[in-house]
N, C-alpha and C positions, 0 to 999 in steps of 0.2 A: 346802598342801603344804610351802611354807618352814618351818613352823612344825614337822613332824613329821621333818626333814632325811631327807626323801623322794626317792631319789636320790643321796645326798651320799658315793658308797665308792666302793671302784675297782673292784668286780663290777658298777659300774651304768654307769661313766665308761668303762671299758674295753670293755662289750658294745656301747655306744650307739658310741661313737666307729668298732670294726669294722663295725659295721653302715652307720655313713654312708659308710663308702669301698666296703662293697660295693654301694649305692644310687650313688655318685659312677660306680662301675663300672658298673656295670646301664644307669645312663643314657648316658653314654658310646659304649657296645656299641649301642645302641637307635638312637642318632642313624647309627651306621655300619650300619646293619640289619646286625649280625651277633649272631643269635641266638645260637648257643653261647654269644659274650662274656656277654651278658646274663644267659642263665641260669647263668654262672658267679659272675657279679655278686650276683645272687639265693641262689648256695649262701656267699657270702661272708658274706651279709645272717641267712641262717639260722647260720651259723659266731658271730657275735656274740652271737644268743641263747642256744647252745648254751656257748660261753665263759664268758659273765656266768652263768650260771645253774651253772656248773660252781663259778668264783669264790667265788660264794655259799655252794656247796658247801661248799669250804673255808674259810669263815671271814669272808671279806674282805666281804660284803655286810651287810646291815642285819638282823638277826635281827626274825623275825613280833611276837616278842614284845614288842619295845619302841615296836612302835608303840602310838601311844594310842588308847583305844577310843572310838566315838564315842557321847555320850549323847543321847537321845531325850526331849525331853519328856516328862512323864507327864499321861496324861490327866483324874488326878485335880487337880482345883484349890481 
């Protein structure tokens, strides 16, 4: 994954990071057994995915294309 800078933009730094403070939230809420909080925690958690993949949208993320393909050996030898 290092090798193909897998992760490395701010549509991936900025989803991932909302996403732990909605998990930071969730659990949180969980230990106070208060439901609402949690599932509010959890709409934070789907808010990052929805962000990052928006991000991406526009520009900021890793385009399909530059990732490398991966080759297979062939069975001919």
């Amino acid at each position: 994954m290092a090798g193909s800078s897998h992760g490395h933009t701010p549509a991936a730094w900025t989803g991932v990071i909302i996403a732990i403070i909605g998990f930071c939230v969730s659990g949180a809420f969980m230990v106070m057994a208060s439901p609402l909080g949690f599932w509010a925690g959890m709409v934070i958690v789907a808010l990052g995915g929805v962000v990052g993949m928006a991000m991406r949208a526009a520009g900021l993320g890793q385009a399909k294309r530059t990732h490398p393909t991966h080759q297979v050996a062939s069975a001919e030898s």
